[in-house]
N, C-alpha and C positions, 0 to 999 in steps of 0.2 A: 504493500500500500504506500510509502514512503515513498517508495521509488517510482511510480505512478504520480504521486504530487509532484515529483522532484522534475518529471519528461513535462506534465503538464504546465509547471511554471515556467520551462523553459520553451514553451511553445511542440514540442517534438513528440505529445501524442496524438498518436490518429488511432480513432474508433475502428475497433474489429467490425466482419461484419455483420449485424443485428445488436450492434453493442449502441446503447441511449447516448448520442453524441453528447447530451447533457448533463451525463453522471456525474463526471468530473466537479464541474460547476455547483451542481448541485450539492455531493458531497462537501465541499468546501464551504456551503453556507453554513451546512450546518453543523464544521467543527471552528468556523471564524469566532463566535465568543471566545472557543477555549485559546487561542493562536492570540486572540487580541488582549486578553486577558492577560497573558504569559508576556507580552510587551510592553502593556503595561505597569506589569511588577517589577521587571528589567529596570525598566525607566523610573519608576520609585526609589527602589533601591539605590541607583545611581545619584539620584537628590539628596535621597534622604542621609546619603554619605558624605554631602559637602557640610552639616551640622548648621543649617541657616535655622535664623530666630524665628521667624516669620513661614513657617511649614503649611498652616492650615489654610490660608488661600492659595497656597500651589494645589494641595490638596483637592479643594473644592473644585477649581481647575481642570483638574486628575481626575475626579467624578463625571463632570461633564464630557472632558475627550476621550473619555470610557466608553460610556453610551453611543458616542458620535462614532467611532472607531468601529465599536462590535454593530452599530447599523452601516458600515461601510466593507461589505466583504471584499476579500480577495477577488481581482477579475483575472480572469485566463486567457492570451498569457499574460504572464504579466510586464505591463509598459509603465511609463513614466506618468501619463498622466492620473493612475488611480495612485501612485506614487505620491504627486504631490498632493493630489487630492490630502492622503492622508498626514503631510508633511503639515496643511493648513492645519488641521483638526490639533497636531502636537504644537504647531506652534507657539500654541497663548504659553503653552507651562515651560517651553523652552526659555521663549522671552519672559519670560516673569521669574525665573531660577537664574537665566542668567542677570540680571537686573541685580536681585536680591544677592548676588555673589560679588558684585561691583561691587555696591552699597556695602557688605557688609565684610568681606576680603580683601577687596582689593584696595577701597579708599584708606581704609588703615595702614595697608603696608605702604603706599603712597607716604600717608603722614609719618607711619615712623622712617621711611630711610630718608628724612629731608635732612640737609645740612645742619648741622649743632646749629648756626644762626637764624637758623627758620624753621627751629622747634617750635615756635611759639607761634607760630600761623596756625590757622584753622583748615581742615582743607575737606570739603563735602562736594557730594554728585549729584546735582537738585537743576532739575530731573534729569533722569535715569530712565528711561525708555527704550527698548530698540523698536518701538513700532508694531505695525497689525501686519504688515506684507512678510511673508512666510518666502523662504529660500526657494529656489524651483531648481528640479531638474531636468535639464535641458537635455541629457543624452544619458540611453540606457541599455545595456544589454549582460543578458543572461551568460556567462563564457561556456562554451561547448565544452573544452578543456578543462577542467581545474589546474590552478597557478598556486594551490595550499593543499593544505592536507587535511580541507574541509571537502562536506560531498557537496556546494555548491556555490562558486564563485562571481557575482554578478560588480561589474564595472559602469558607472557612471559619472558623469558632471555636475556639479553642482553649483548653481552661481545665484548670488544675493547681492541684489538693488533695495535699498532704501535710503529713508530717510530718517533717523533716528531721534530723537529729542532727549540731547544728554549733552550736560554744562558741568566740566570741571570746575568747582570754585574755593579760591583759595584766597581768604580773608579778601574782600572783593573784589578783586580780579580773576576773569571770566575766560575759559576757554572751552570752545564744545566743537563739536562735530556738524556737520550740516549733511552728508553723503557718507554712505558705506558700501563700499562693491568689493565683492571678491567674485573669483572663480576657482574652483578646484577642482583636480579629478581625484575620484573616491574608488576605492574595493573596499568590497564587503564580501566575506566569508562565512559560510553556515555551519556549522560544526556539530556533531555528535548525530545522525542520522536515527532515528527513533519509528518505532512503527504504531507511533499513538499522537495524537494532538498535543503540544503544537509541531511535533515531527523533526524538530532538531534541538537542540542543550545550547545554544548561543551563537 
């Protein structure tokens, strides 16, 4: 069964003949709670490891891109744009974890390595925003080959345009941002093949 999702994700099942060309799909709706569930707690986990003061509106957050995610199934095969689709839905708790990591990591170590002379400045990130516009991936594909020693390899682009609303200030004098673009290329590796939802260990 595993290895059936693994041809289907990557485009390269074809239905035997008298076989429901819609099994696949279908099956897949209805192991997506457990698959979306299992990313979500991933993605918990990973917050809840950065020790921020402020957890229960990530949280709440975290509730609502639950519901959104698990009504958002896997489509076959899989492309970029159910991709980003899903990329919007994480976004709010990405931008609001990273925000609260400025705020609450990074503006301090800012203050403490300033010069012995400019101990006595204040220095805070008011406001702290990256924005609603969510990353997009522009280019996707599944690798026919594995390049790890995971059972399934997928390579993509990923490029972020915005406009963020965020002002360094430091006893008051002001410095902020107006534009943020990057582009990167990403792999991502699936690891530990499983023959039960969500079908891989990380």
């Amino acid at each position: 069964m595993a290895n059936a999702v693994r041809d289907a994700v990557r485009g390269g099942h074809r239905p035997r003949l008298g076989e429901d060309v819609n099994w696949m799909e279908e099956f897949l709706k209805r192991v997506w709670p457990s698959i979306a569930q299992f990313i979500m707690s991933k993605l918990h986990v990973h917050i809840e490891r950065q020790g921020l003061d402020n957890m229960e509106g990530i949280y709440r957050i975290m509730d609502v891109a639950t519901r959104r995610l698990i009504e958002t199934p896997l489509r076959l095969p899989l492309d970029h744009d159910w991709l980003n689709e899903v990329l919007r839905i994480l976004w709010p708790i990405l931008s609001k974890s990273v925000n609260a990591i400025i705020e609450e990591k990074v503006v301090p170590r800012i203050q403490a390595t300033l010069p012995r002379f400019m101990q006595g400045l204040s220095v805070s990130m008011n406001p702290c925003d990256l924005g609603t516009a969510a990353p997009q991936i522009t280019e996707f594909r599944v690798m026919e080959h594995s390049v790890s020693d995971g059972w399934m390899d997928i390579e993509m682009v990923l490029e972020y345009h915005a406009k963020p609303k965020m002002s360094l200030n430091c006893s008051g004098m002001k410095t902020g941002m107006e534009r943020l673009d990057f582009r990167m290329d990403c792999n991502i590796s699936l690891y530990g093949l499983r023959e039960h939802p969500p079908f891989f260990a990380g």
